[in-house]
C-alpha positions as CSV (number, residue, x, y, z in Angstrom):
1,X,102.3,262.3,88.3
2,X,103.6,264.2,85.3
3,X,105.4,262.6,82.3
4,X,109.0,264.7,81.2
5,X,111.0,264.5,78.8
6,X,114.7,266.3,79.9
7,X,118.2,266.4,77.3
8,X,120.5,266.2,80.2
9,X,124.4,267.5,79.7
10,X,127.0,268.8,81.3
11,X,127.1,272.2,79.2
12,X,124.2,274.3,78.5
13,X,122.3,273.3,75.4
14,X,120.3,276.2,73.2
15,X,117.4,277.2,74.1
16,X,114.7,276.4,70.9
17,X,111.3,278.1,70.7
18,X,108.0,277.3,68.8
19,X,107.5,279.2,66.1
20,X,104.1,278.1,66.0
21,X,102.9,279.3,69.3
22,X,102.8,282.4,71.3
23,X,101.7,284.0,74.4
24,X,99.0,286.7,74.1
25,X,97.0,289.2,76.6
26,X,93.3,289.1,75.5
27,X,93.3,291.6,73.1
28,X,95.8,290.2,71.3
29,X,94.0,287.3,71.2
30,X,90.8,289.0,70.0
31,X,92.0,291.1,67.8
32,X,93.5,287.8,65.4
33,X,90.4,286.2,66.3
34,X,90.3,283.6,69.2
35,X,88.3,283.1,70.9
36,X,87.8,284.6,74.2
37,X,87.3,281.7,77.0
38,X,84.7,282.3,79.0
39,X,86.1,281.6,82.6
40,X,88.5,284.1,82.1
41,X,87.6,286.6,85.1
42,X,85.7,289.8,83.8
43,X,88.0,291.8,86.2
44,X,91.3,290.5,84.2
45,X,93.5,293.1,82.8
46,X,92.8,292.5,79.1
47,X,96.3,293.7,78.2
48,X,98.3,291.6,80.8
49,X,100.3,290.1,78.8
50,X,100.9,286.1,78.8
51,X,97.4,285.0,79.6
52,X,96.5,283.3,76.4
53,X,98.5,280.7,74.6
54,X,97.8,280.3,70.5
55,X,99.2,278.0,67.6
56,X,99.1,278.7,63.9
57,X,97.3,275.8,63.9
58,X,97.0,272.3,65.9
59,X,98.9,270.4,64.5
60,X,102.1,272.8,65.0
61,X,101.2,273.1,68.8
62,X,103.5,270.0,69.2
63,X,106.6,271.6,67.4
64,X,110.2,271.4,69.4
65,X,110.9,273.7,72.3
66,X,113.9,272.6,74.4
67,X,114.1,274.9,77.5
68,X,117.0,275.3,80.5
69,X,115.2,274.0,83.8
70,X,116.0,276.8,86.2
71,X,115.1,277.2,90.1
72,X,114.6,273.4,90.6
73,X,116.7,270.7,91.4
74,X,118.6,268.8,88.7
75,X,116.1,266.4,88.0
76,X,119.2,263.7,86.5
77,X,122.0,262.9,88.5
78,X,125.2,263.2,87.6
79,X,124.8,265.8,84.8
80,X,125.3,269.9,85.2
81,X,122.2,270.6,83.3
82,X,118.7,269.3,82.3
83,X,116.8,270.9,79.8
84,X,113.0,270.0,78.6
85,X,112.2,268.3,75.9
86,X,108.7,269.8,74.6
87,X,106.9,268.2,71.6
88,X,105.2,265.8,69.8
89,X,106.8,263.0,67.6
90,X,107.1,263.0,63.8
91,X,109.4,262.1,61.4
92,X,110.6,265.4,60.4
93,X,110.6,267.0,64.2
94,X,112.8,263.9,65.0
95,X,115.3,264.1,62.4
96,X,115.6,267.9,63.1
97,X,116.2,266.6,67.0
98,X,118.7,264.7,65.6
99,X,120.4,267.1,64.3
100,X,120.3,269.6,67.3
101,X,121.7,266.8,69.5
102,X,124.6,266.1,66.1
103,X,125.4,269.6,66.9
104,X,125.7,269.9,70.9
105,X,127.3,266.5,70.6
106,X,130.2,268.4,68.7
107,X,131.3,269.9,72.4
108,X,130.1,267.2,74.8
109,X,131.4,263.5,75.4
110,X,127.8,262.3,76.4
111,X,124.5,263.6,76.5
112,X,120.9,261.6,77.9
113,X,117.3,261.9,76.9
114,X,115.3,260.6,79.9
115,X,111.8,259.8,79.1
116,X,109.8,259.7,82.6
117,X,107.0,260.2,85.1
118,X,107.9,262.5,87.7
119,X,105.2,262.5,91.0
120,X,104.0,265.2,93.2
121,X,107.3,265.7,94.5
122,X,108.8,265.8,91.4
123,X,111.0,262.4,92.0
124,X,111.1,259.8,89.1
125,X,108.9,257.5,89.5
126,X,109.9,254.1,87.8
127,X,113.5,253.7,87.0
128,X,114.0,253.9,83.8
129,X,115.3,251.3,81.3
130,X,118.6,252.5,79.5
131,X,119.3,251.9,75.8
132,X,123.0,253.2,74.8
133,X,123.7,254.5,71.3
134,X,126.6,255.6,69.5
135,X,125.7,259.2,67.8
136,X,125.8,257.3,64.5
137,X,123.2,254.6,66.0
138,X,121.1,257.8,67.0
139,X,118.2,257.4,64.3
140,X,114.5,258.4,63.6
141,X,113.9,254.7,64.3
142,X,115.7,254.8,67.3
143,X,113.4,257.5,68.4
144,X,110.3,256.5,67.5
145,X,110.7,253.1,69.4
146,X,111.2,254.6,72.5
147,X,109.7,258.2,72.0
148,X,106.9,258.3,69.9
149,X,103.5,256.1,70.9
150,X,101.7,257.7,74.3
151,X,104.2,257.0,77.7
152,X,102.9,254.2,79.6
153,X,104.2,254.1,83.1
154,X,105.7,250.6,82.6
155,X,108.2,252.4,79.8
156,X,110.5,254.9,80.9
157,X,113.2,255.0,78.9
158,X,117.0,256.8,79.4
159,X,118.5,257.0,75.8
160,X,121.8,257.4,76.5
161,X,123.7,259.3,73.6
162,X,128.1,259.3,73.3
């Protein structure tokens, strides 16, 4: 089992990178000084690119990235597209989700953050529990109830947003 966190919509929603992390071949990496795990293969091209993945610093690893899932199913019924949610909860990284979602909500009548375990065959596993908020109820507060501690299988949530 996997835990996921998708935005799901029924327009596209923008793509948002870390600016904290990037993909690197190995002498990228070497040359800012990483260091070189050793179970890489010896016979690995060392300027393949994308074979190393490196933050600025810990901490920022967990920064938003919201991505389009493309060439699987639609993981949430009823909705065009799912994108995933990447991250790890603050305050400030919640208010700026906030905001993102403030100004997708500008085009869309609804959108849903679904906060689950998927298993091997990438099927939800527990139905989750569905709290509805008005885009003025949508709040740090509101996210850190349901978002922030560790995801225990007994607490997927589906925050539904119009």
């Amino acid at each position: 089992m996997s835990q996921f966190t998708f935005l799901a919509s029924n327009s596209p929603l923008a793509s948002v990178e870390n600016p904290h992390v990037k993909w690197l071949s190995v002498n990228e990496a070497a040359a800012l000084g990483m260091e070189i795990p050793k179970m890489l293969p010896k016979s690995i091209d060392r300027d393949k690119p994308n074979v190393l993945l490196w933050a600025d610093n810990e901490e920022n690893f967990g920064d938003i990235t919201i991505y389009e899932v493309k060439g699987h199913k639609t993981y949430i019924e009823g909705f065009a597209y799912n994108s995933i949610l990447e991250w790890t909860f603050t305050e400030e990284r919640a208010a700026r989700l906030i905001a993102y979602i403030r100004e997708h909500m500008e085009s869309l009548e609804r959108l849903e953050i679904w906060h689950i375990w998927l298993d091997s065959d990438h099927e939800i596993c527990v139905p989750p529990k569905s709290v509805s908020v008005s885009l003025e109820g949508l709040t740090t507060k509101l996210l850190a109830d349901h978002l922030k501690d560790n995801y225990s299988e007994d607490r997927p949530v589906r925050i539904i947003i119009q």
